[in-house]
N, C-alpha and C positions, 0 to 999 in steps of 0.2 A: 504494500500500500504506500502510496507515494506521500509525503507532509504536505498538510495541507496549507493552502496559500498563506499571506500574511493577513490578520482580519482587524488590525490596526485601523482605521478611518484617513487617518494622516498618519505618515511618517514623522515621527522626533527623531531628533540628534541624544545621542547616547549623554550631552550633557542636560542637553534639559529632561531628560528622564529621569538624571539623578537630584535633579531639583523639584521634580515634583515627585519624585520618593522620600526626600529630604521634609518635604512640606507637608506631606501627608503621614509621615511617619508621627506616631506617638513615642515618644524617648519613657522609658522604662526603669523603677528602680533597681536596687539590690532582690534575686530573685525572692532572698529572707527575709526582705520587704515585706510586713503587714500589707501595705500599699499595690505591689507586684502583681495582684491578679484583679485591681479595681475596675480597668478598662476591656478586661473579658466579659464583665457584666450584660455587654450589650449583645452576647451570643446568647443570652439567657433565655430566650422566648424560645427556643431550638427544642425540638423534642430527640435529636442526637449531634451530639456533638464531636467530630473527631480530629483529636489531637497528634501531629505527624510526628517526626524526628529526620533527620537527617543520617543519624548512624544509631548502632545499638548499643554504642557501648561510651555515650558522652553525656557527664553527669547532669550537666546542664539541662539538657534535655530531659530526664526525668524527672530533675525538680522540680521543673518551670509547668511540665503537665502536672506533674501532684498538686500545685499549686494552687495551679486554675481549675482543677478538679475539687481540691476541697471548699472552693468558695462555689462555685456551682452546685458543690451535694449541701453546703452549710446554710447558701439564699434562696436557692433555687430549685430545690429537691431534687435534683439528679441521686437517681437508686442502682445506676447501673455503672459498675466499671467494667468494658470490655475489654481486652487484652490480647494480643500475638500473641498466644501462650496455648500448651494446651489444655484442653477440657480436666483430664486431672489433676495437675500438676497444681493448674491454676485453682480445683475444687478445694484444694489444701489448706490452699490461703482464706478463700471465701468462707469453710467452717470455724477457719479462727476467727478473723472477723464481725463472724455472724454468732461468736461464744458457742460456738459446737464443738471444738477443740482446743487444745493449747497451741502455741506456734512453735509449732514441730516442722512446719513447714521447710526450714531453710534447712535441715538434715534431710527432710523427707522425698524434696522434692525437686524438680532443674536438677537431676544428675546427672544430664546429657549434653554435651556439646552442644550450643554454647551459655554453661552452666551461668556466665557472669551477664546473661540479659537480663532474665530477674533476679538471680539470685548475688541482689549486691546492697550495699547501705541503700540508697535511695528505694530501692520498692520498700524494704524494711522499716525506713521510717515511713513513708506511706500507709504502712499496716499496722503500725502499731497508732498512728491517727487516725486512721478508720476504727479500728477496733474499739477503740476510747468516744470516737463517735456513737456507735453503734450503741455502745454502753447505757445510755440514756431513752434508746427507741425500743417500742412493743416488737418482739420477733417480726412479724410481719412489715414491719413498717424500716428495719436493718437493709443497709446495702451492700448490692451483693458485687464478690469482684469473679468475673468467667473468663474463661479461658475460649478463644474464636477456631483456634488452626487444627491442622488436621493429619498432626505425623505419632499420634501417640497410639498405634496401634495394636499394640500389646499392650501396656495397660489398659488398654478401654476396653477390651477383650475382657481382661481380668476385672476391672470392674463391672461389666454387664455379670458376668458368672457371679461374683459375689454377691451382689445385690440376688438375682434368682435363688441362690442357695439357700436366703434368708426366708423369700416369701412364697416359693415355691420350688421345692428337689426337682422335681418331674421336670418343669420345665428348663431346670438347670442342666441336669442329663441331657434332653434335647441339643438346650445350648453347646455343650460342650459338642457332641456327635457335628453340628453345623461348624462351629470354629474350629474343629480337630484338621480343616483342609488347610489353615491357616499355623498350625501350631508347628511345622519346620522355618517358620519366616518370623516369628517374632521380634527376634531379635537383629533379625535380617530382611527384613522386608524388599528393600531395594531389589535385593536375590529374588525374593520371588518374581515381580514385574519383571526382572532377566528371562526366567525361567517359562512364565508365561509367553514373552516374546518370541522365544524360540522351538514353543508349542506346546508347554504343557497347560492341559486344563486350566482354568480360572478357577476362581472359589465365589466368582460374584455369584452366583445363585444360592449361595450358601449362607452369605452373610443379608442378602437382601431376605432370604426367609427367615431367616433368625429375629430383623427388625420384624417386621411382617407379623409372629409370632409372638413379639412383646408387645406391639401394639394389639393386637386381638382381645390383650387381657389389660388392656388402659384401665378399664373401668375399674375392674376389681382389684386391678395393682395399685392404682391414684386414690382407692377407698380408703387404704390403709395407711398411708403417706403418701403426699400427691410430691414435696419435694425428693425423695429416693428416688419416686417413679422418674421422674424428670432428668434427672441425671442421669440413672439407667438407661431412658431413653436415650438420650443426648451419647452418651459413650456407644451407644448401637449405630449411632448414625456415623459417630466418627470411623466405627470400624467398618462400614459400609464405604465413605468418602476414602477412607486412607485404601480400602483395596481396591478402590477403582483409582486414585491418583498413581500406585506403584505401579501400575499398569500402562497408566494412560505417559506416564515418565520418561518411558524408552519411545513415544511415541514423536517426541516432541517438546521441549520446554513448553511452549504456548498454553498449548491442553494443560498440561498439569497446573501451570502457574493460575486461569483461567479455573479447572475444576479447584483448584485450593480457595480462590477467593470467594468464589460463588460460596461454599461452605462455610466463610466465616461469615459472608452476608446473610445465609440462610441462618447459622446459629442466632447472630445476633437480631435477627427478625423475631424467629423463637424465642429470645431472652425479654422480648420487647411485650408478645401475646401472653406469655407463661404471667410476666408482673400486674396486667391486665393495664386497664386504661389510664393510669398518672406514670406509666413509665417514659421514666429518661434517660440515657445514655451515653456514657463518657467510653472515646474507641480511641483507645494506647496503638498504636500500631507504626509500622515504619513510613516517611512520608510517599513512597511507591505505593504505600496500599492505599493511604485514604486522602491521596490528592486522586483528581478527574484524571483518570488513561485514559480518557479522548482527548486528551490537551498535550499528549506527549507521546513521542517515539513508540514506547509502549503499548499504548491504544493501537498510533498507526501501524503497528506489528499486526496488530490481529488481538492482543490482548486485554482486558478488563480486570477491575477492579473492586473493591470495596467501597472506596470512596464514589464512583461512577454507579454506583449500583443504589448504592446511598440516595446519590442526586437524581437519582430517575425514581426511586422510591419514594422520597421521602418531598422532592424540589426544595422548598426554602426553610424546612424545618430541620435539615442537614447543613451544617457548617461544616466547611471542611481547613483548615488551620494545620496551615504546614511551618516546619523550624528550620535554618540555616545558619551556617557558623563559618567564618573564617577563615579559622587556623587554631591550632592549639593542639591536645592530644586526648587519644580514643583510645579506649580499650577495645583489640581487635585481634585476629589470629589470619597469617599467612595463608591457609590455608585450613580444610575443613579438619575438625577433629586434630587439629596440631593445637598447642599451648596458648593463652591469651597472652597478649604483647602490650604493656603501653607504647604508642607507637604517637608520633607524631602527623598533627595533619597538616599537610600541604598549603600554603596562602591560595587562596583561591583564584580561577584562571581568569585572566584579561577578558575574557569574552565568557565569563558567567554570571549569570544575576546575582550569584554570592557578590561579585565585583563590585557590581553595580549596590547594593546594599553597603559595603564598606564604604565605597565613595561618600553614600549619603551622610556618612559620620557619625550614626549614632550607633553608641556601644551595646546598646540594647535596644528594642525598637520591637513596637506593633504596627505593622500598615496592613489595613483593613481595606477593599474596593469594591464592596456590595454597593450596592445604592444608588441614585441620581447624582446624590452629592463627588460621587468620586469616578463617574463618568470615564472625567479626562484623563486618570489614572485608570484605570481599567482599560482604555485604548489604548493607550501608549505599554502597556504589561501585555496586548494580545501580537507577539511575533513570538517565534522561537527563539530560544537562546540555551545553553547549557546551564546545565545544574548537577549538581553532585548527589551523590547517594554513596552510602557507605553504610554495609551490612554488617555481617560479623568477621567478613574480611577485608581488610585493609591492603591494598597494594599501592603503595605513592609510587613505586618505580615505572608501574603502566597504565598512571589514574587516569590519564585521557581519554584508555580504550576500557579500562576496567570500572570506572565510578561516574565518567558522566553520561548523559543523557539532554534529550533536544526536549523542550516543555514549553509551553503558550500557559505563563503563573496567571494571568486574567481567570482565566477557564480551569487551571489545575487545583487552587484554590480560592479561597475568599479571603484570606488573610494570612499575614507569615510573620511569626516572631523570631526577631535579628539577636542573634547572641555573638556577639564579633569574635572574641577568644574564649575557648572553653575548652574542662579538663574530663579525665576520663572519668568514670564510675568506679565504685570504691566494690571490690569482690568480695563477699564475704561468707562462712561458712564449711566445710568441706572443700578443698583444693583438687582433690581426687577426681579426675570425673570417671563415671561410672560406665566404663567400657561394653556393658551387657544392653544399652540402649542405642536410638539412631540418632545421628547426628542431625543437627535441624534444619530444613532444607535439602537433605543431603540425595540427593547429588544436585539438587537445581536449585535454583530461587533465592529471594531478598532472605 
């Protein structure tokens, strides 16, 4: 698919673009700032809100969403954190939170490559704010933090069988005979979509009847605990989505990138019915999933997204708020399943909108272009330009061909908070990572 044209009204000169990013930009305190999340406010009317990052592993970036997260669940009722994470990993967290367990979480859970996304000081102090939140609300009225993605396919195996073991043997039996086509790939999942490729049987009818099978008994499973059932459910469908992504993998990045987002949009739709009608929604995610792929490279591939999915679902009660950073250093790994690095980030290139936001001068910065009012910014943001991403791996030696990307920020997001220099995230916990799980992403994707 060819990029599509320039959709600018008039051509600017790249100085006056950064005068009117300079003039529109709101300057921003200390992120430990009381003060730091008072001009988020105005995303408040939003029934989802999703917050980007630029890399995974830059502290900045988590705090600055905790942030603007807790003053959205403290003014504005926001019940939902949603999160790049997976369904169990991240359930861990949500029972403490929600006072159903201790926070065992950081032993318990991210023992998989790349263990320092969540599992570092900033999600921690995050939860133990929440949890202290929560402290004062009737059970039902606590918010909850979910897990969206969809690589945890062994545990969520092992979850669904737990839960059936509890409310019903027979059907756990069953369970197991249906997941047993799955139980050489656990731990190796990628192997099977290999192994599939070059002819052997699938197991998708295995696992699509097993959902099939726990939905038939919603009723009488959701009589007895309708939150179990919900989760149970939810980990049925991740094992349904992860054996048709390990599949769809060798077929193509596109498809899988494509079938993985569709499933975080689909959880987080289901997180949105399950809370019933006052639910609201905070989405952690990296800024490739929830800025518009129709406004970049991405899209023009053939690809979609959360954030795109978002905006066709939801239109203007979807905010999509992406982050950008300079230079400074990231916690990051060369390579997949190799060690985290503090590593240094690159000043950013002549011909990126990171540039063009440094120019503007300010050290920290909200520029917002919803509206009438910012019109002429929003024209002037709709051409292509690079922009940077940085996942869990970092390569400054071939960042041109490895980290950037072509993006029209009018149409990719509605707003982007400027952090010029910023340090990596603080690991915490278990150093060890747990070799018996799959690495995340792995072999594809942000």
């Amino acid at each position: 698919m060819s990029e599509p044209r320039l959709r600018a009204s008039a051509e600017v000169s790249e100085k006056q673009l950064v005068a009117l990013l300079r003039a529109h930009a709101i300057a921003l305190p200390s992120i430990d700032d009381p003060h730091f999340a008072d001009h988020f406010e105005r995303f408040a009317d939003a029934r989802v809100v999703l917050i980007g990052e630029a890399s995974h592993g830059t502290s900045e970036f988590y705090r600055a969403r905790a942030a603007i997260t807790r003053r959205l669940i403290e003014r504005h009722g926001f019940n939902i954190v949603a999160a790049e994470a997976d369904w169990p990993d991240a359930a861990q967290i949500d029972r403490h939170v929600r006072q159903r367990q201790p926070a065992t979480w950081v032993e318990d859970s991210f023992k998989r490559f790349p263990a320092w996304m969540w599992r570092n000081r900033e999600v921690a102090d995050f939860t133990r704010w929440l949890r202290r939140h929560n402290d004062a609300l009737p059970a039902e009225r606590r918010v909850e933090f979910r897990g969206l993605d969809v690589y945890s396919l062994g545990a969520s195996i092992r979850e669904v069988l737990s839960y059936l073991d509890q409310v019903d043997p027979a059907a756990a039996s069953a369970a197991r005979r249906r997941y047993g086509c799955l139980s050489p790939w656990h731990e190796e999942p990628a192997g099977y979509g290999h192994n599939v490729m070059l002819g052997q049987p699938s197991c998708e009818q295995a696992v699509t009847e097993q959902l099939s099978a726990l939905l038939a008994q919603r009723l009488e499973y959701m009589g007895r605990d309708d939150g179990d059932f919900f989760d149970a459910e939810r980990n049925a469908r991740v094992v349904m989505a992860a054996e048709h992504y390990y599949r769809a993998m060798y077929r193509g990045s596109t498809e899988s990138w494509n079938l993985r987002d569709r499933h975080m949009f689909d959880t987080l739709r289901a997180l949105l019915e399950h809370r019933g009608a006052d639910a609201r929604a905070v989405v952690w995610a990296h800024n490739s999933h929830i800025g518009n792929a129709a406004a970049t490279s991405m899209g023009w591939g053939g690809e979609f997204n959360i954030g795109e999915l978002c905006r066709t679902a939801f239109g203007r009660e979807a905010v999509l708020i992406g982050m950008a950073t300079d230079r400074g250093e990231v916690a990051a790994a060369d390579n997949w399943d190799e060690p985290m690095q503090l590593k240094q980030v690159r000043p950013s290139r002549p011909d990126s909108w990171e540039q063009l936001f440094l120019q503007a001068g300010h050290p920290a910065s909200l520029t917002e272009w919803r509206g009438d009012n910012h019109r002429e910014l929003r024209q002037a943001l709709a051409r292509p330009r690079l922009e940077r991403a940085i996942g869990v791996i970092y390569r400054p030696q071939t960042e041109r061909q490895s980290h950037y990307f072509q993006a029209i920020l009018a149409e990719q997001f509605d707003a982007l908070l400027w952090l010029e220099q910023t340090a990596a995230v603080t690991p915490i916990g278990p150093r060890r990572i747990d070799e018996t799980t799959v690495p995340d992403t792995y072999p594809f994707g942000e």
